[in-house]
N, C-alpha and C positions, 0 to 999 in steps of 0.2 A: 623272414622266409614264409613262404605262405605254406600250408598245411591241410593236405587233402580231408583231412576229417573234421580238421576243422571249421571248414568251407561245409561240407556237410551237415554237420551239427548247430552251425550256424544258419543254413537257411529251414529245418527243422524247427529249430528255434521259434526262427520268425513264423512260420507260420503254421506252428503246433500239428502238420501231420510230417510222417515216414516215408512215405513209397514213393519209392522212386518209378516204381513200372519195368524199369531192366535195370539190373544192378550190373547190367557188362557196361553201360556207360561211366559206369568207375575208372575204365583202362584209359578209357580217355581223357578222364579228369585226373589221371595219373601223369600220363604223359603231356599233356599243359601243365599242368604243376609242373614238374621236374623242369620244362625247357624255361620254362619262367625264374623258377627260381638258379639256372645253373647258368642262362643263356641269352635272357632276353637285356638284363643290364638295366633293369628298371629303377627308376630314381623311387625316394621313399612315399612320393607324391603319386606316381602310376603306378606302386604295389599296392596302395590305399583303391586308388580308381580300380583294378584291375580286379580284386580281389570282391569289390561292391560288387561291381559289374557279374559275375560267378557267380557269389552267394545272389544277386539279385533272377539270374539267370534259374537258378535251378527252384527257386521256390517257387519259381513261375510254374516248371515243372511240376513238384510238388502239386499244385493247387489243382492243372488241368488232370494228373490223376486221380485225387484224391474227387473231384467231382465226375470223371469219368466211372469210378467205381459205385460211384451210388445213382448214375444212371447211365448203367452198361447197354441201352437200349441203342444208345447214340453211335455205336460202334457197330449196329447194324444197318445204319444207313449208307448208302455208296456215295463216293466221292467222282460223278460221271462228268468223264471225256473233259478230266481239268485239264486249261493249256498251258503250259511251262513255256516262259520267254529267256534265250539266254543267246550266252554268244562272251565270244573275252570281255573281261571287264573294258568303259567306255566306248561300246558301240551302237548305244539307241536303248539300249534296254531297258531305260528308264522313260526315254520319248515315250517308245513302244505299249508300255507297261500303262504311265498316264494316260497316254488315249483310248486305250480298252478301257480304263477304271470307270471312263466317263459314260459307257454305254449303260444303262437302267439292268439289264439283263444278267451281268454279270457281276462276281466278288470276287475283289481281292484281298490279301491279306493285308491290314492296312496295321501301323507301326506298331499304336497305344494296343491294338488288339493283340497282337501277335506277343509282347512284351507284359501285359495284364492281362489274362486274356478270361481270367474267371470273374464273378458268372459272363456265361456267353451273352454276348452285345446283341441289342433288338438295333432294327433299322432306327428307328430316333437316337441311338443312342452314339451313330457313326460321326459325328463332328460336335456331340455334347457330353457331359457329364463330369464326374471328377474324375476320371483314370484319362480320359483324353484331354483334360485340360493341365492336369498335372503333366503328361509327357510335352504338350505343346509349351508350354511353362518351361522346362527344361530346355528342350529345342534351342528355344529364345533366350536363354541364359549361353547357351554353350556359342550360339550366332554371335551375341553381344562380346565374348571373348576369342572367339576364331570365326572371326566372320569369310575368312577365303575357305573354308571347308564350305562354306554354303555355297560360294561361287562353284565351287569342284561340283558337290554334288549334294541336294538341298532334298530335304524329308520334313513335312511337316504332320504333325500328331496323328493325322488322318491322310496321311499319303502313303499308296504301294509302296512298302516297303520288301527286303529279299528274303527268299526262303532262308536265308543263312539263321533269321532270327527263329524261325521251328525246327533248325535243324543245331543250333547253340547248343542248346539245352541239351543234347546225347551226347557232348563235347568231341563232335568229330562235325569239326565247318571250319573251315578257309577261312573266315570271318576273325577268330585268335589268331594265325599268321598274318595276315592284315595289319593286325595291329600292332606287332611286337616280332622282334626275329628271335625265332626259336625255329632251328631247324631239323632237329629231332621230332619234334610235334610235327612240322609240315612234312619230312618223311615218313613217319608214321601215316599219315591220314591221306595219302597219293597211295597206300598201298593196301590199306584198310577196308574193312568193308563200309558201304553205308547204308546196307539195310537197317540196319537200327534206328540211324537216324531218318529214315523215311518211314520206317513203321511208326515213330512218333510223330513225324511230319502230317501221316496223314490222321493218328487220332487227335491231334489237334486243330483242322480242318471240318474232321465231323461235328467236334465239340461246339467249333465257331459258327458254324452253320445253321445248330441246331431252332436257333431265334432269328435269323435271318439269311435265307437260302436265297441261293442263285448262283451261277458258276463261276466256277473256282477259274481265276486267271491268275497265274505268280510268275516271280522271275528272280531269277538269279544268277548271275553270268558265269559262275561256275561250273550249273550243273552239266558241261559236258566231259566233268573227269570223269561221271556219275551216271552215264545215262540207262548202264544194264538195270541199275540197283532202282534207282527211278520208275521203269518203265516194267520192273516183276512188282513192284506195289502198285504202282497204275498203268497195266496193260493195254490203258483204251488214251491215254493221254495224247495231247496233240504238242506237240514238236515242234518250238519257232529258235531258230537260230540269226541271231543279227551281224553281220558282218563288215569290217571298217578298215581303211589304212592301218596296218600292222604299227607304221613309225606314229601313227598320230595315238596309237593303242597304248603302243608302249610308253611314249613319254604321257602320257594322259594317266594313267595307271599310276606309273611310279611317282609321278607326281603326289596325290592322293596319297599313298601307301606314306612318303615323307611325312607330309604332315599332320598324318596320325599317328605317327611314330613317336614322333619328337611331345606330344603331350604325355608318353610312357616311361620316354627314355630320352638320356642328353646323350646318349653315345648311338649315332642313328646311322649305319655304313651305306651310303647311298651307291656304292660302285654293287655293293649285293643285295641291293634292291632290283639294280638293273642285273643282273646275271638270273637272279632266284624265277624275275618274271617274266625274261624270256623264256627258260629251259618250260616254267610252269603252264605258257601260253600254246610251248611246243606240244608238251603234252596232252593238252586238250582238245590240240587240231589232232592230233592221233587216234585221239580216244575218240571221236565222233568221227571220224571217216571208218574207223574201226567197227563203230557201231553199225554207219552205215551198210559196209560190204558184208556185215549180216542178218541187216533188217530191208536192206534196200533204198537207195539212194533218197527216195520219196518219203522216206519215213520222218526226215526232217526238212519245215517248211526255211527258205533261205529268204532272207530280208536286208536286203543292202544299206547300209548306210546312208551312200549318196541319194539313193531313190526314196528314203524313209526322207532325207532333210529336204528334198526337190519336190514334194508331191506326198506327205504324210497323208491325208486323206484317203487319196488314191491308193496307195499301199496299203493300208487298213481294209479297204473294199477287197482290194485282191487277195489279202489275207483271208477276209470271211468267207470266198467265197471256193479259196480251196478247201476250206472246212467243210464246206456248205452250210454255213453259218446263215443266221436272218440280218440281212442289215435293213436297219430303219433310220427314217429321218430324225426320228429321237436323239439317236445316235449321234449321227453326221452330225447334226447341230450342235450337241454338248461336244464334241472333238472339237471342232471348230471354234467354239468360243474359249474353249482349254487353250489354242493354239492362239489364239489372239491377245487372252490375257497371260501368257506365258511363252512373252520372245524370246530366243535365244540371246546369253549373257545379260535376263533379266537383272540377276544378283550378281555379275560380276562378270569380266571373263577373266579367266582360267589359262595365266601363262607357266610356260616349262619350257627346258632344252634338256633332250634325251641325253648332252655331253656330263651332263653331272651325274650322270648315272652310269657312267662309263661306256655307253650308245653310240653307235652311227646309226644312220637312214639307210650304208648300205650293207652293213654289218646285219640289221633288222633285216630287206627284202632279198639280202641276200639265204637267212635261213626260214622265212615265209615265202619268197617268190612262188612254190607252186600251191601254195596255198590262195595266194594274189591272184595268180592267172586261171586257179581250178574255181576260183569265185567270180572273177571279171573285179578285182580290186582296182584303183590307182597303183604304177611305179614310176612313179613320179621321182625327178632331184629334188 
């Protein structure tokens, strides 16, 4: 059984401070605890994983406050006009995400940094050292044993990685139901606030920035259960939403969600994997049309899938330039060679049938249809 204080004490432990920075992010490591231990069914092999994973998680914490506090100066710098990329999980946002990383202009949150993140990383230090060679190291071990999780969806040490991992650490992120079914925890956290975890979202952002500025681009397919709580911590944020076939969403997703399941647990129910990530897909078309009818339709920019896989370049330019962003040939160039040395189904393709998830095609367009037609989707057989 794992044991909330003792998960505490243990990453204390390790790395000899206390402060946590908010002690309300306990309820949340209450409530993963309890669904873990009551609900998730974990073999004795993913309570070991799970429980590292946690304690490794929160020292992380630990360390960005404990240096936050001896230079409180970094909390007065602004984190201006970051853009947030998101949209249901598997619809570009990871295309999306890579090709802005490649522009010189801009930072993203990249894995090793986001996961180690003290002391903050100087620009040499973005694809060297020992903290990025040990998470790459890692990487490479975990490819070497699940190598079709790369084909799904592939991070290396120095790759955009999701806000989920700034947002782990206050134990209220999507990221823990992902991994394990616990469904108490995921209702919990669909009804929760997440200002906390954006208040530490962004002091860890000023922290990272402080040896190597330049603007903040992140993404996380999530964040539109999230977007009021987002958008009172960053008021000036720019708003990309990606959009894609609902069926190729859903089997794509759940796909994923299995087989990181099954390295936690031998009991994996794939019929409520398919139920959990419709209702959770519905929700988030809710929440961002929601958001819209009181921010205004414009408030979030829209990026189709089809047009992102037909013409990525081109939908990059048009993106800058509802920003009114600078695009430069620097740019266009680094995109461009990203996209050449990175074909689609480099590492693999990536098969699924939505029927092992208990899915139809028209089960799916029939409760997105006006989501499809309010976007110009495919409804396709």
């Amino acid at each position: 059984m794992l044991d909330v204080q003792d998960i505490v004490q243990a990453a204390r432990a390790r790395t000899g401070l206390d402060r946590l920075g908010d002690d309300g992010i306990l309820v949340g490591l209450h409530k993963l605890v309890d669904g873990l231990n009551t609900e998730a069914k974990l073999t004795e092999r993913g309570a070991k994983a799970m429980e590292a994973m946690i304690v490794g998680t929160l020292a992380n914490r630990l360390r960005v406050e404990d240096y936050l506090a001896h230079h409180p100066e970094l909390l007065e710098r602004p984190v201006e006009r970051p853009m947030f990329v998101f949209g249901l999980p598997r619809t570009g946002t990871t295309l999306a995400i890579n090709l802005l990383n490649q522009d010189p202009a801009r930072r993203c949150l990249l894995r090793w940094q986001a996961l180690n993140s003290v002391p903050p990383p100087t620009p040499a230090e973005r694809s060297a050292g020992p903290r990025y060679e040990a998470e790459q190291a890692r990487l490479a071990l975990s490819i070497k044993h699940a190598p079709h999780i790369s084909a799904i969806h592939h991070e290396d040490a120095d790759s955009p990685t999701e806000c989920q991992f700034a947002m782990a650490p206050s134990f209220c992120a999507q990221i823990y139901e992902s991994q394990v079914q616990i469904p108490s925890y995921r209702q919990w956290f669909l009804g929760t606030s997440y200002l906390p975890a954006f208040r530490y979202h962004k002091r860890l952002l000023q922290l990272l920035q402080s040896e190597a500025p330049g603007r903040w681009t992140l993404k996380n397919p999530w964040h539109p259960l999230f977007l009021d709580d987002l958008t009172a911590i960053y008021p000036d944020a720019q708003l990309v939403m990606t959009h894609r076939d609902p069926v190729d969403v859903l089997g794509s997703a759940c796909s994923l969600i299995k087989h990181v399941r099954v390295m936690f647990s031998d009991d994996v129910d794939l019929p409520s994997i398919g139920a959990t990530m419709l209702e959770t897909f519905e929700i988030m078309v809710d929440r961002m049309l929601a958001y819209r009818e009181k921010h205004g339709w414009e408030s979030i920019y829209d990026l189709r899938y089809p047009d992102l896989m037909r013409d990525p370049i081109g939908e990059m330019k048009r993106l800058y330039r509802r920003f009114d962003e600078p695009w430069t040939e620097q740019a266009e160039r680094a995109m461009a060679a990203h996209l050449a040395d990175n074909p689609k189904d480099r590492r693999g393709k990536h098969e699924y049938s939505i029927a092992e998830f208990g899915l139809s095609a028209e089960l799916i367009r029939d409760r997105f249809g006006d989501y499809c037609r309010r976007f110009d989707l495919p409804l396709g057989q």
